[in-house]
C-alpha positions in Angstrom: 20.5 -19.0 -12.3 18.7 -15.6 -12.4 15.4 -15.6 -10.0 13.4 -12.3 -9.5 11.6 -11.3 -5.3 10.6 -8.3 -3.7 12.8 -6.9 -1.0 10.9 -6.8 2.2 13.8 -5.1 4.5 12.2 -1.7 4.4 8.9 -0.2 3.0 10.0 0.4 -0.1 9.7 -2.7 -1.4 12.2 -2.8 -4.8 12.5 -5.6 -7.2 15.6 -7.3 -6.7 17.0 -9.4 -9.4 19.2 -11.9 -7.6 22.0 -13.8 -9.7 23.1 -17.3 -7.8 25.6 -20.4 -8.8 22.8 -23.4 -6.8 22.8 -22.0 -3.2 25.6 -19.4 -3.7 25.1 -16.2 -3.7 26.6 -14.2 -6.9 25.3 -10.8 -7.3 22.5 -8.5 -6.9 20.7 -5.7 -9.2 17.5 -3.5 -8.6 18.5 -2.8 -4.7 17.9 1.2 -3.5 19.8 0.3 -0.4 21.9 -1.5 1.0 19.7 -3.4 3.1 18.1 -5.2 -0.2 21.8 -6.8 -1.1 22.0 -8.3 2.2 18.4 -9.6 2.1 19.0 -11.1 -1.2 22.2 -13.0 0.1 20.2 -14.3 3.1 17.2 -15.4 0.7 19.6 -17.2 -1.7 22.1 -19.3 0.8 19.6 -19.3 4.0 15.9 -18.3 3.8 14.5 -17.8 6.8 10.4 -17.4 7.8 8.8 -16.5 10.6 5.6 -19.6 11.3 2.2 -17.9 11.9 -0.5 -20.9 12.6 -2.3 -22.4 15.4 -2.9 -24.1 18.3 -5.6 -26.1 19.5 -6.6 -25.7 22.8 -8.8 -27.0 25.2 -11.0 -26.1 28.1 -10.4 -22.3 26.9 -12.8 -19.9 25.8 -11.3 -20.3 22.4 -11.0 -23.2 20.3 -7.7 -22.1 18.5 -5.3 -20.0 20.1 -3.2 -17.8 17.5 0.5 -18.3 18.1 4.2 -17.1 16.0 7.9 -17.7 16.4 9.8 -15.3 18.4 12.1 -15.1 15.5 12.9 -16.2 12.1 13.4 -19.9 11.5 15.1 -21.9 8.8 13.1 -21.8 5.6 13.7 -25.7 5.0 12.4 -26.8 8.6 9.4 -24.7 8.3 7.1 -27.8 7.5 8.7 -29.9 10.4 8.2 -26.7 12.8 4.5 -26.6 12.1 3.8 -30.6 11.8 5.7 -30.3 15.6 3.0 -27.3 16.5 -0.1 -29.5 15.6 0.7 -32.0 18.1 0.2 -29.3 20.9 -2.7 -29.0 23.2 -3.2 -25.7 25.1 -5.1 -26.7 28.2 -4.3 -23.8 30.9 -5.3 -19.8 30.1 -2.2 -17.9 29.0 -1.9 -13.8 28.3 -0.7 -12.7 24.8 3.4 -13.0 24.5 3.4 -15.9 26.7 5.8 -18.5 25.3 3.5 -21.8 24.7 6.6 -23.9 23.6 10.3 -23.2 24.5 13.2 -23.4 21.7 10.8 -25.2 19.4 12.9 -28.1 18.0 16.1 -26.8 19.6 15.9 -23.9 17.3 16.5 -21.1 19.4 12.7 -19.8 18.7 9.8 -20.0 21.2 6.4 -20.6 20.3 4.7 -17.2 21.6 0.8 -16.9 21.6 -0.5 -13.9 20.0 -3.9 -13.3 22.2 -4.8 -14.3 25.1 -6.9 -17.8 26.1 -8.8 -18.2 29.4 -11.4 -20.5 31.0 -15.2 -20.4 29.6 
């Protein structure tokens, strides 16, 4: 199977075309470094995102507090990570980088918020 991204390991952005047997990773063609190959191997056998959403707070001078993952999680538990996010409630102020959820679903990633959230 033949399946055509964009590298996003460095700015220069090249068109990888990535050739894979189901989940394994075969070969790699388009890559200016060597970064790209290495990217494209990840991507085939074990995607991994980053979750950028929300979280509702309350008592705070903000509705929705913007929060991430400290790192990169599993591409195929992205949907359970963010269905586990929507069933927090921020209810005391917290500074931008503080951790609102620790190892989020034992994945080795804490939820960090990206502003900060005070009292009214």
């Amino acid at each position: 199977m033949k399946r055509v991204i964009t590298c996003i390991s460095c700015p220069k952005g090249c068109r990888l075309e990535i050739e894979a047997d189901g989940k394994a990773f075969v070969s790699v063609s388009g890559n200016k470094c060597p970064r790209g190959a290495e990217y494209a191997r990840r991507e085939t056998e074990a995607p991994l995102r980053v979750l950028t959403t929300c979280v509702l707070t309350r008592g705070l001078d903000i509705k929705m507090l913007p929060v991430r993952t400290s790192g990169p999680i599993p591409l195929e538990r992205l949907a359970e990570a963010a269905a586990a996010v929507r069933r927090l409630t921020v209810t005391t102020p917290v500074k931008a980088g503080a951790v609102v959820a620790a190892d989020l679903l034992g994945l080795g990633v804490d939820l960090v918020a990206c502003r900060r959230a005070g009292k009214p």
